[in-house]
N, C-alpha and C positions, 0 to 999 in steps of 0.2 A: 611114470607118476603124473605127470604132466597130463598126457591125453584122458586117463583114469579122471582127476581130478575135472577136467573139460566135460568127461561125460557124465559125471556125478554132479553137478552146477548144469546138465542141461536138463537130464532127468528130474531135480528141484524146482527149474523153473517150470516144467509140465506140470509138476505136483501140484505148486501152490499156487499157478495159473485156474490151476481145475479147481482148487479151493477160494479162489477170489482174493488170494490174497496179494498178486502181482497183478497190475494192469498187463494190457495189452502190449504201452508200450516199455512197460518195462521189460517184459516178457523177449519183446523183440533184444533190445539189448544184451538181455543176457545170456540168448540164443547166440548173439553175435558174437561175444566175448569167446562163449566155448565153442563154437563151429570156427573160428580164428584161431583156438590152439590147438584144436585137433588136426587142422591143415597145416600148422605150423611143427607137429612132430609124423608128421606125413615121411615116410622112406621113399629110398630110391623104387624099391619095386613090392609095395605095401600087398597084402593078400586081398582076398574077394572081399573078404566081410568089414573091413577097414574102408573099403573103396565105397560100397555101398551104405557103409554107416555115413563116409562124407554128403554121398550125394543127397541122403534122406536129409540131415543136416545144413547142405548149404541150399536146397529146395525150401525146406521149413522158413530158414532164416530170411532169404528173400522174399519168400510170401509176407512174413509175418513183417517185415519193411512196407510192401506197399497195400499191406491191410491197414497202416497208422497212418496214410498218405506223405509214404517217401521214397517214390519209386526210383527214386536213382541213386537209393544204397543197395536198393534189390539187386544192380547189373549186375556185378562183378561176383556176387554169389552165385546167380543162376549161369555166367560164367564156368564159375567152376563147377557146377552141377555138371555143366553138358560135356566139359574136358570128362570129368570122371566115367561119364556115361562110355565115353568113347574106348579110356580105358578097359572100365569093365568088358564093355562088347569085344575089347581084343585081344585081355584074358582069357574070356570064355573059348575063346572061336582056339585060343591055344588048346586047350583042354578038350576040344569037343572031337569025338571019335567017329559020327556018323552023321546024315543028313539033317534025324531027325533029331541031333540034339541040338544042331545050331539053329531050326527054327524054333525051339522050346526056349535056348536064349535069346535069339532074337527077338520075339514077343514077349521076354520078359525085360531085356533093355527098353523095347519102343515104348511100356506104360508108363516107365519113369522121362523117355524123353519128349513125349507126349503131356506128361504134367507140365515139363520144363519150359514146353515154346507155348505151354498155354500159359502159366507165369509171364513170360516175356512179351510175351501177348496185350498182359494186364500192364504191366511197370511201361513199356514205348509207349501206349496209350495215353497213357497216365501223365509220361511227359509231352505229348501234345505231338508225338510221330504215329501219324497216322497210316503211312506207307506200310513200315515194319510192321504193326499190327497186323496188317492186311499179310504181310508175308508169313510171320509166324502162324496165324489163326487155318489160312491156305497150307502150311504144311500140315496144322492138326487134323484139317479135314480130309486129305490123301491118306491119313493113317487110320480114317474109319472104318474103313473096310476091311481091316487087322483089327480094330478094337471096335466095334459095333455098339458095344455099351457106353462109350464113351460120347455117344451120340447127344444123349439128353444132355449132359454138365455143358458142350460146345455151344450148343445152340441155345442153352440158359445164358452163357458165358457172352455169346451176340447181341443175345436180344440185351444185357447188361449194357454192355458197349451201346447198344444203339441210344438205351432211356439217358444213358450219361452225357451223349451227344446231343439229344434233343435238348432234355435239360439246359446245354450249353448252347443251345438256339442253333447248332451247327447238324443243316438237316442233311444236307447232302450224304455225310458218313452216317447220321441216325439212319436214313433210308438204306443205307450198305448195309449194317451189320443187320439192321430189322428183315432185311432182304435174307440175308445169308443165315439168320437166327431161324427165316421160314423153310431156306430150302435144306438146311442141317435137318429138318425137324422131320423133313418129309425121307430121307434119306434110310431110313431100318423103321418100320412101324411097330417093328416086338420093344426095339428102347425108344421111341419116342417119346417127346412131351407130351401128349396127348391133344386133343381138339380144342380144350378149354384154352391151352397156354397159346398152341397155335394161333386162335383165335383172338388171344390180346395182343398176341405179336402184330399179326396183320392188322387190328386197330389201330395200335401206336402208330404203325408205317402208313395210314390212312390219315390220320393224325398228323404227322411231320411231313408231309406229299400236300394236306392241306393249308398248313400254316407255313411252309416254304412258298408255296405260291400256286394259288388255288386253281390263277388260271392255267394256270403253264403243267402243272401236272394232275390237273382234275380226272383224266382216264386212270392214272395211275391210282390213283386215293378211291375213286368209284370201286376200279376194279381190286383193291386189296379191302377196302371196307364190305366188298359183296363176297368176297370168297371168306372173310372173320365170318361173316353171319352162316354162310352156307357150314364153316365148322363148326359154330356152336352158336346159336341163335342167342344173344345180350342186349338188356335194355342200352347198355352203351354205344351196343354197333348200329344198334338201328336206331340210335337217336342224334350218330356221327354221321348217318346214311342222309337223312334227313337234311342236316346240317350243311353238308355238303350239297346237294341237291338247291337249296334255299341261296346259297351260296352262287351257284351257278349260272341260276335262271332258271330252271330249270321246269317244264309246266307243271300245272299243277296237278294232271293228270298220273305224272310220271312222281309226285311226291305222296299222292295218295293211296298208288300201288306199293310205295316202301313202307308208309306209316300201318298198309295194310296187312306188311308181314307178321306185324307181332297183336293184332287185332284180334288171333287163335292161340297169343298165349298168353302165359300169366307174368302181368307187369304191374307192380306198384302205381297205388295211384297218385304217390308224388311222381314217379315215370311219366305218367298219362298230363301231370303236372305242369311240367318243363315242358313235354312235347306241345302242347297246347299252346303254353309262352310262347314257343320260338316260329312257331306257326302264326301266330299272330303281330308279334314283332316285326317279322318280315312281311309284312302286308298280306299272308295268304287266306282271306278271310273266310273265302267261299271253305278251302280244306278245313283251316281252324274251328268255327266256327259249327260245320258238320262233324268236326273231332269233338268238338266241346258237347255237343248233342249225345253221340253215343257213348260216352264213358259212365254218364250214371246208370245205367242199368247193367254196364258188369258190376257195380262197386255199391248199388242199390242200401246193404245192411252196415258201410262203413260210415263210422261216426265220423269219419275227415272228409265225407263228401261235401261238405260244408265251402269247404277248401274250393272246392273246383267251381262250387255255385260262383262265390263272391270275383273269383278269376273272371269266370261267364260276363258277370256285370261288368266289371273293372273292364271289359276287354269291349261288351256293346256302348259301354260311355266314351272309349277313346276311339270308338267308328263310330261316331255319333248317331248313336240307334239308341238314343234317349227313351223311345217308346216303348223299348222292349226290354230296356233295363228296369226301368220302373215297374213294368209286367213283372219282373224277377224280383224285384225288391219286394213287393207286396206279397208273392207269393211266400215269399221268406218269412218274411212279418207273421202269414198267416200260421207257417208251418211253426215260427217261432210259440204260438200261442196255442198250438194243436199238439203238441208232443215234440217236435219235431225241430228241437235249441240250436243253433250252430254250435260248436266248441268256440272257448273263449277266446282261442288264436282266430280264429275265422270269424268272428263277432268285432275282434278291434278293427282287423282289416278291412271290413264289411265299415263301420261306424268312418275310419277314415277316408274310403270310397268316396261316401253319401257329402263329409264334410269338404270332401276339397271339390266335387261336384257345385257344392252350396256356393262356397268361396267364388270358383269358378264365376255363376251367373252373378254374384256379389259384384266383379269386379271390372261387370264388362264396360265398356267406356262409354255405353250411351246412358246408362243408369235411370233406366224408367222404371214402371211401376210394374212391368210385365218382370222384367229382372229380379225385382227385390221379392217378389211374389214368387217366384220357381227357385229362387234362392231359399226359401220359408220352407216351400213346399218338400227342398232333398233337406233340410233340417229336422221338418217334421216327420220325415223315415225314421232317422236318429234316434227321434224323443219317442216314437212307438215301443223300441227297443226295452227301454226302463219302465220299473213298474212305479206306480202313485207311490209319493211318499220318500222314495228312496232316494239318498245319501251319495252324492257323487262328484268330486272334482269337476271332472269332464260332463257332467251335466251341466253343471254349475257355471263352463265356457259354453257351451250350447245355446242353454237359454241367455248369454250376453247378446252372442249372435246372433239370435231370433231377434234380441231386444232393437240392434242396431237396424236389421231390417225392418222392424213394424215403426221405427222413426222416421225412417227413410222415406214411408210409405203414410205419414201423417197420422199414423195408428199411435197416438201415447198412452193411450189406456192401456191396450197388447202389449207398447214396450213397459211400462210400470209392472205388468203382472207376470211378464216374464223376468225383469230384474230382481221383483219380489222371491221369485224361484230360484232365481241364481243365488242367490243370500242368501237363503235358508240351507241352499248345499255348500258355502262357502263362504262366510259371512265375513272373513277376513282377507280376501283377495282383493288385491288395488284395484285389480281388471272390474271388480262387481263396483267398486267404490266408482270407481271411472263411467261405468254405466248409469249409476245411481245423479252424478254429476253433469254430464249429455241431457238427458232428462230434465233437470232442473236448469240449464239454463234455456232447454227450449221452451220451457214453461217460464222463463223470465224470473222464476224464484230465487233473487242473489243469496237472502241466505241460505236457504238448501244449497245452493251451486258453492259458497265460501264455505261450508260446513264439510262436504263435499270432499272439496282442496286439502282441507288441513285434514279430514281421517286419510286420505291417498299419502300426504306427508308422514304423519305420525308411522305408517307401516313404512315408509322410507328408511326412516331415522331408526326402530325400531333396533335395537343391538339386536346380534347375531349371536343365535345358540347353539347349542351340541344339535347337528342335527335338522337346525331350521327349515321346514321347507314353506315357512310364512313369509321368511327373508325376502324383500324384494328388491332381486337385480337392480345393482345401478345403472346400468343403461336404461332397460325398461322402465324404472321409476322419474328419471329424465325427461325420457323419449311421453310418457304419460303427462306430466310436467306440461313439457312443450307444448303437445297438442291440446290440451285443457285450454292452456292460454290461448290459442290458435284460434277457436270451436268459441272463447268467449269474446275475443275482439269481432270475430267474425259475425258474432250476434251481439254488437254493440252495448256487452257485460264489460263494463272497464271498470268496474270494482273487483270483481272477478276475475279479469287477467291481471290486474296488478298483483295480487293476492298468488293467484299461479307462477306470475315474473318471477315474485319476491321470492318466493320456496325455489324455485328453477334457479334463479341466481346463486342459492347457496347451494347448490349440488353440483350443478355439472363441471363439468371438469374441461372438456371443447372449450379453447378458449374464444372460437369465434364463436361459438354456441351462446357463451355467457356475456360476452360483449353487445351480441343481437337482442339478449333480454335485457338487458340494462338501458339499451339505446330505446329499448319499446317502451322500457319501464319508466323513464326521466320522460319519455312525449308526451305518458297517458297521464304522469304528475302536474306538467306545463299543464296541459289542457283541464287537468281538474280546480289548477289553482288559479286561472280565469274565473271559476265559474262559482268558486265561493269565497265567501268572504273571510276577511283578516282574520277575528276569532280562530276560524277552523284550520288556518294554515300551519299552523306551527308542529304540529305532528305530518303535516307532509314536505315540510321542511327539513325536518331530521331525517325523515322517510329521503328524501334528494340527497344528505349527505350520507348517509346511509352506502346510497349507491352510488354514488360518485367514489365514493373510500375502498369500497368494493370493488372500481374500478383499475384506482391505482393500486391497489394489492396485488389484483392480479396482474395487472402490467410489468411490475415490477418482480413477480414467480414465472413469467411467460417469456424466458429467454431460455429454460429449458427446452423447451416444446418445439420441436423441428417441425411442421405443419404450420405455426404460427412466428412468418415471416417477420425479418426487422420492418420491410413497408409496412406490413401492417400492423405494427406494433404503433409507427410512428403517425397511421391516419385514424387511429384510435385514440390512442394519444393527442391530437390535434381536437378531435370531436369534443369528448370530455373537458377538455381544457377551456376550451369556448363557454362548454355548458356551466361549467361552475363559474367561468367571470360574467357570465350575463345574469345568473343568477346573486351572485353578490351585486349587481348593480342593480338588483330588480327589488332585492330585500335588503336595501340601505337604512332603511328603519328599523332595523333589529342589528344592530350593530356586531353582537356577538357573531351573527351566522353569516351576518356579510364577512366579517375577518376570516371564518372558517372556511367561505366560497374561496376567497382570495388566496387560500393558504393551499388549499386543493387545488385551486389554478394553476398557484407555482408548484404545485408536485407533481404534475400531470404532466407541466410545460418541459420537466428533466428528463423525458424519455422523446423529445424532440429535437432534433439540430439546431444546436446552438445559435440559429442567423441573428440579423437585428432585429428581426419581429419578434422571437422566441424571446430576445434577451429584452428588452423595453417590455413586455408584458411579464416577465420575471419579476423586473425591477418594482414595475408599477405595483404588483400582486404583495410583495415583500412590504415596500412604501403604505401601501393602503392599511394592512396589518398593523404594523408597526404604529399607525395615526390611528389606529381604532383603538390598541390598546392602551395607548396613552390617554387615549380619551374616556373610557372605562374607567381607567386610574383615578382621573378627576372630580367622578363621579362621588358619591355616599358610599364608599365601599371601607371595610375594615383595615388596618395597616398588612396585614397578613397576605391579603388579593390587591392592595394594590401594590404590592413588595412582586405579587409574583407576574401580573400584567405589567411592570415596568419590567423584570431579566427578560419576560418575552421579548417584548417591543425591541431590548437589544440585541438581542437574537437574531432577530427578523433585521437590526438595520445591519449586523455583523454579515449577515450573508449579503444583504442591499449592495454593500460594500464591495464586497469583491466580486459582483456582477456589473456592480457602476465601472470599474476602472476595467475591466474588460469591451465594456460597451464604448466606452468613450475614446476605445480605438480605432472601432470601428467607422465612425465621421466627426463634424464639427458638434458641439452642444455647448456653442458659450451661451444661450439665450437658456439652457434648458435648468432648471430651477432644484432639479437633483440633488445637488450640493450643499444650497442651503436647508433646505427640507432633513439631509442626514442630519448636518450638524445640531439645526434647532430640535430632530427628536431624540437625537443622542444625548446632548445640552441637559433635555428637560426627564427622562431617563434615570443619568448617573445624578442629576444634583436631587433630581426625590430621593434615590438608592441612596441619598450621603455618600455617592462613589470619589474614596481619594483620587480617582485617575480624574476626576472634574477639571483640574486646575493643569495638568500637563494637557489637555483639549483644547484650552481655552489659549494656553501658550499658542499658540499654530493658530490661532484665530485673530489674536492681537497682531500678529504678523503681516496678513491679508492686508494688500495695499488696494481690492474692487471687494470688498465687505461692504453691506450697504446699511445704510441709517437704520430701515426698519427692522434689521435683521437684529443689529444692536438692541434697540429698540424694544424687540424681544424677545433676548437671553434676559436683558432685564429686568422686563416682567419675571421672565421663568426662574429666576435666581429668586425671587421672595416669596412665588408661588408656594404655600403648605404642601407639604411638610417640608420643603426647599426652604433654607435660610442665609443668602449669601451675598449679604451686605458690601460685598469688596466687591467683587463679580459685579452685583449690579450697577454700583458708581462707576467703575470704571467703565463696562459698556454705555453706561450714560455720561459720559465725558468724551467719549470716542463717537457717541452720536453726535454730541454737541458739538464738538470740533467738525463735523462733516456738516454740520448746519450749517457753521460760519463760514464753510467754505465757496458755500454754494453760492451763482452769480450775482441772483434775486433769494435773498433768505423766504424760505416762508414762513412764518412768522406765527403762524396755527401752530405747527409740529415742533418749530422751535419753542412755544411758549409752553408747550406740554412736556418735551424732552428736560426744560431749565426746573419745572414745577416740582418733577418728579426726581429730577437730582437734588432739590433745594429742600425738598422735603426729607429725603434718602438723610441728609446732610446735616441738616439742622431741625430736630425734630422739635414739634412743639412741647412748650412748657418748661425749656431746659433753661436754665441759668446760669450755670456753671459752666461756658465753655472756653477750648480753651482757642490761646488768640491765632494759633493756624487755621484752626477750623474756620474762625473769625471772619479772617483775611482772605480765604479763599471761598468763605458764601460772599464776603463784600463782594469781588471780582468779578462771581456769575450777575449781581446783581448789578454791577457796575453794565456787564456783558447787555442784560437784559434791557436797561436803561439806553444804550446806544441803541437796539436794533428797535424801542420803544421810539425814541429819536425819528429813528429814519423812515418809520413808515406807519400808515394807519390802519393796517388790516391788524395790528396787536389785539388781540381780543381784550375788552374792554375788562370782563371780569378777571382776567389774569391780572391787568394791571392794581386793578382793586387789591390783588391776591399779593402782590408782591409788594404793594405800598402797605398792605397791615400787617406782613408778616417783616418787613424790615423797622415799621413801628415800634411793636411790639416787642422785636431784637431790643430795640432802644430802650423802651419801657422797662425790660429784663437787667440791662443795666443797671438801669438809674439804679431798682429796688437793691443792689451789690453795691453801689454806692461807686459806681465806676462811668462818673457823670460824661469826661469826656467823651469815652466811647457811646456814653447814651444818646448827647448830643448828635453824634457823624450817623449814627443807625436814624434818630427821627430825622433829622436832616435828608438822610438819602429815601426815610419813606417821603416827607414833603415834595421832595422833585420828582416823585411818581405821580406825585396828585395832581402835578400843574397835565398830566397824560389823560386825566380822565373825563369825558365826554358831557352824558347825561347827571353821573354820579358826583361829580366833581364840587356842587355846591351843596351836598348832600354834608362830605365828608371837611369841607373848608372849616 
């Protein structure tokens, strides 16, 4: 039941292999499953048709293994194929009663043991034992002489082995079996392969004899490539013959006699094609050259002889037989306009010829007039091609070319009316826009050449549609960019490169690219704003911070970019950073844009090391900001802008800050004036903001044992400054002045008499009468103060004294009218003893 079933599952898989409905490798599988259990109920002494069912079965199943590439599940079936064969043959030989039955078995054992070593043949191959192949393959061929038909499949089965080995670049064994595949083949002529196969065999073995190594086996390759031709004449072998020969050295005598053998037969004239090519490749020009002569007149009525003209040229322009290419060119032209068209493949090839010929003399390095002129002249082959009127991409770059030549050549009328033609076949190509703008700046025309710029931009920018092919390449639209700018500096348009800078700056992506137009674009600015006046600067003002902002944008995205190094991140950084603080020094009178200079210096200066230079030019840039917004603040401005130029200014001192106490680690700076400058614009800052943190500031200031007068002096001031209202604040710093007056060795007696004015004013304002007697007692005491240092010396300014004898009058006078005589008394009293201080004025006032 078992073996039944095994052969019914193998019968299935035949079936629905033949019906596609099992792959191959499934096939193989389940070949294996039942030829596995049909040997698995195998008896001790099985009959004939048992023994031969295994062997057709474990044949099949091996093969059908290394047909899926697994030759080494094959072995061990073909294994038992060749046990059973043995068997069978020593059944028979029981059975057999006379001579002529055991040769009748025996020639029917050897067809199956013949399939088997030619299997085994295939699978050691396959695993890469190339020995055993040779052994099996050697006994199939001692058994052809018993099987003579078996001829053709051996030497199919060689020449296989040998393409498999070439293939694997392994030519030694390709050259074996190609060898063995020719001499199998010559062995019975009634089964042969025939001449045709013979003939490719010995190709391939001509073939892997020349690619093993030309020189070392070149007899060999000669003489297996001349015996393929002598069995069956192919444009292959005679174009291998050839090959080989070119190959060698071989004269050129002896390659004219090979290319001659097929001269008397019929060969393609893409054949005639190639052979041509490789004739002339290898410098044989005299052969070529006479091969390219006689093929059109076998090939006279072929529409493709077109083909072999344009070859012709293409091949006297790279043997620089210029004169006879042009002879062929025109004769084309004329044939073109006589009946006589190329095909449209042999017409591009032909127009590409003619342009890289053109380019060629375009681009020779001595660049005269003779050049630009032979360049025109293989252009104007080109433009013979198209008829008037007609509509064409590639014409439309043609006539650019033309255009740039007749500029070259001092022709601008020629190049204008050949641009005009380029734009009429392509009216929206940057390349025509680009031509249109060359033009105009040799004609010195800035608006045409700025008009120019921006249609070349506008197709830049243009979004991208289904399909575009207006779209222009970012590079190209750059790369156009750039040299615009290039073409206009070079022709001393510097309205016109700034205008190209400006668009190139916002495109490219290169970040040395766009660092280079920026650096050109701030030089061509300096230099424009020399040269005109104040009025007109302030649009190229914005224009500088424009690009300076631009610079640190990208500075600051340019840590991606592996091409653009930390050096050069940092000497870029160094450039720009310079450029915006000389320009905030340069436009000190526009206050706004000087802050903005100084603000982009210190953003610049954060992509530089840290040193002391970087940090003191931080501080400075921060500092300078900070003192401009405050001063803005001061100005006529609404509460709203000056609310919001004072959080700036503290902004700017909040970073000051934590750059100052890093700096100040770096050396000494007790002379350096830093500190005060925070304080006084922080000071004046929070007490406009009405900032509650005012008063814990000020704690940490009253502290300071080297605070100086003037500094006092003026918080002072800045505590009563509008919209600042901070009557405490400012006496008390003007009492802390005043005490450091007294202190001093030689009072001065200017700064004293203005520090006492202005606390006595703070203190006791005028017209009050009502006060109360603390206040009293401590204006007496300044005044008392003031009277001693009046005392001691004569530099008191004389109208202060006036000021302080009517204002303590006056106190008295305020009295009396409250009817608070005594103290009216002691107040006129102490103004009298002012008056005896007074100089000129003094009998003025007796």
């Amino acid at each position: 039941q078992v073996e039944e079933g095994a052969i019914s599952l193998w019968n299935w898989a035949v079936t629905k292999h033949a019906g596609s409905v099992v792959n191959d490798e499934q096939r193989a599988k389940l070949r294996f499953v039942a030829c596995r259990l049909v040997c698995l109920c195998e008896g001790s002494d099985p009959p004939e048709g048992t023994i031969r069912r295994q062997i057709l079965m474990s044949m099949k199943t091996g093969k059908g293994w290394i047909d899926i590439g697994k030759a080494d599940l094959a072995d061990g079936f073909l294994e038992i194929a060749m046990s059973n064969i043995e068997k069978l043959y020593a059944k028979l030989l029981k059975g057999c009663g006379s001579e002529a039955d055991i040769h009748v078995h025996k020639a029917d054992v050897e067809k199956n043991l013949f399939k088997v070593l030619s299997y085994q043949a295939e699978s050691v191959l396959a695993q890469g034992d190339f020995q055993k192949a040779v052994i099996c393959v050697q006994r199939c061929k001692d058994m052809l002489m018993k099987l003579p038909k078996e001829t053709c499949y051996l030497s199919i089965l060689c020449y296989n082995f040998g393409v498999e080995t070439y293939e694997q670049k392994r030519y030694e064994q390709s050259s074996f079996w190609l060898s063995q595949s020719y001499d199998i083949g010559k062995m019975d002529m009634k089964y042969s392969v025939g001449k045709e196969m013979q003939a490719k065999v010995l190709r391939l073995l001509a073939t892997a004899y020349f690619e093993w190594d030309c020189n070392l086996y070149l007899d060999k390759a000669l003489k297996a490539i001349s015996l393929a031709n002598q069995e069956n004449l192919h444009p292959a072998g005679v174009f291998l013959k050839v090959k080989i020969l070119l190959k060698s050295g071989a004269s050129d005598e002896d390659i004219n006699s090979a290319v001659a053998e097929f001269l008397h037969h019929e060969m393609s004239l893409d054949f005639c094609l190639n052979t041509a090519k490789l004739l002339l490749e290898h410098g044989r020009e005299s052969v070529g050259f006479d091969f390219l002569k006689s093929v059109p007149e076998r090939f006279e009525s072929s529409l493709d002889l077109g083909k072999f003209t344009v070859l012709h040229i293409e091949f006297l322009l790279q043997n620089k037989r210029e004169l006879l290419a042009k002879q062929k060119v025109e004769e084309v032209i004329i044939g073109h306009y006589t009946g006589k068209q190329l095909l449209p493949e042999a017409l591009n090839r032909l127009h590409i010829i003619l342009w890289d010929t053109a380019a060629k003399h375009y681009e020779v390095c001595d660049q005269t007039v003779v050049v630009y002129s032979e360049a025109l002249h293989w252009y104007n082959y080109s433009v013979s091609f198209y008829t008037p009127g007609q509509i064409d991409q590639n014409l439309a770059k043609l006539q650019r070319n033309m255009a740039s030549c007749y500029l070259h050549l001092k022709q601008v009328d020629k190049a204008k009316e050949a641009v005009k033609e380029a734009e009429r076949c392509d009216p929206n190509s940057i390349f025509t826009k680009f031509s249109i703008y060359k033009i105009a700046v040799m004609e010195k025309d800035t608006d045409k050449a700025v008009e120019a710029v921006i249609e070349m931009w506008k197709l830049i920018e243009k979004p991208p549609q289904h399909e575009d092919k207006l779209k222009v390449d970012e590079n190209t639209g750059t790369n156009l960019l750039s040299l615009a700018a290039q073409i206009a500096l070079e022709n001393e348009q510097h309205v016109v490169a700034i205008k190209a800078l400006e668009y190139l700056s916002e495109r490219v992506q290169d970040c040395q690219q766009l660092f280079a137009a920026l650096k050109c674009l701030v030089r061509l600015m300096l230099s424009k704003f020399m040269a005109e006046n104040e009025e007109k600067r302030d649009e190229d003002i914005n224009s500088m911070l424009t690009y300076l902002t631009l610079a640190h944008k990208r500075l600051a995205e340019s840590f991606t970019e592996e091409k653009f190094t930390g050096d050069m991140r940092i000497l870029e950084a160094h450039w720009f950073r310079k450029v915006a603080w000389n320009l905030a020094v340069q436009f000190r009178g526009c206050p706004e844009k000087t802050r903005d200079f100084f603000l982009l210096s210190f953003k610049l200066s954060q992509f530089c090391p840290s040193d002391k230079a970087v940090l003191i030019a931080q501080k400075t840039c921060l500092l300078m900001a900070a003192a401009i917004d405050l001063e803005m603040g001061r100005q006529k401005v609404t509460p709203s802008e000056q609310m919001e130029l004072m959080t700036q200014a503290l902004q700017h001192l909040q970073a000051c800050k934590e750059i100052w106490k890093v700096l100040k680690l770096t050396g000494d700076f007790a002379k350096d004036p830093t500190d005060t400058l925070l304080l006084l614009y922080e000071f004046e800052a929070r007490s406009k903001l009405n900032d509650p943190t005012l008063y814990n500031l000020m704690e940490s200031v009253w502290e300071q044992p080297q605070i100086e007068v003037k500094t006092l002096e003026i918080i002072a001031s800045l505590a009563m400054e509008s919209p600042a209202r901070y009557p405490v604040l400012c006496k008390k710093a003007l009492k802390s002045a005043l005490s450091l007056h007294r202190k001093q060795t030689v009072i001065d007696a200017v700064k004293f008499s203005k520090c006492l004015h202005s606390l006595i004013n703070l203190s006791l304002p005028t017209g009050l009468t009502d006060l109360d007697a603390c206040v009293l007692q401590e204006m007496w005491d300044y005044f008392e103060d003031a009277l001693s240092v009046v005392s001691s010396t004569n530099a008191y300014p004389e109208m202060e004294i006036l000021w302080l004898m009517t204002r303590a009058w006056n106190t008295g006078i305020f009295q009396y009218t409250v009817g608070k005589y005594k103290e009216a008394e002691q107040w006129c009293g102490l103004g009298m003893r002012f008056l005896n201080h007074l100089g000129s004025l003094k009998k003025t006032y007796e």
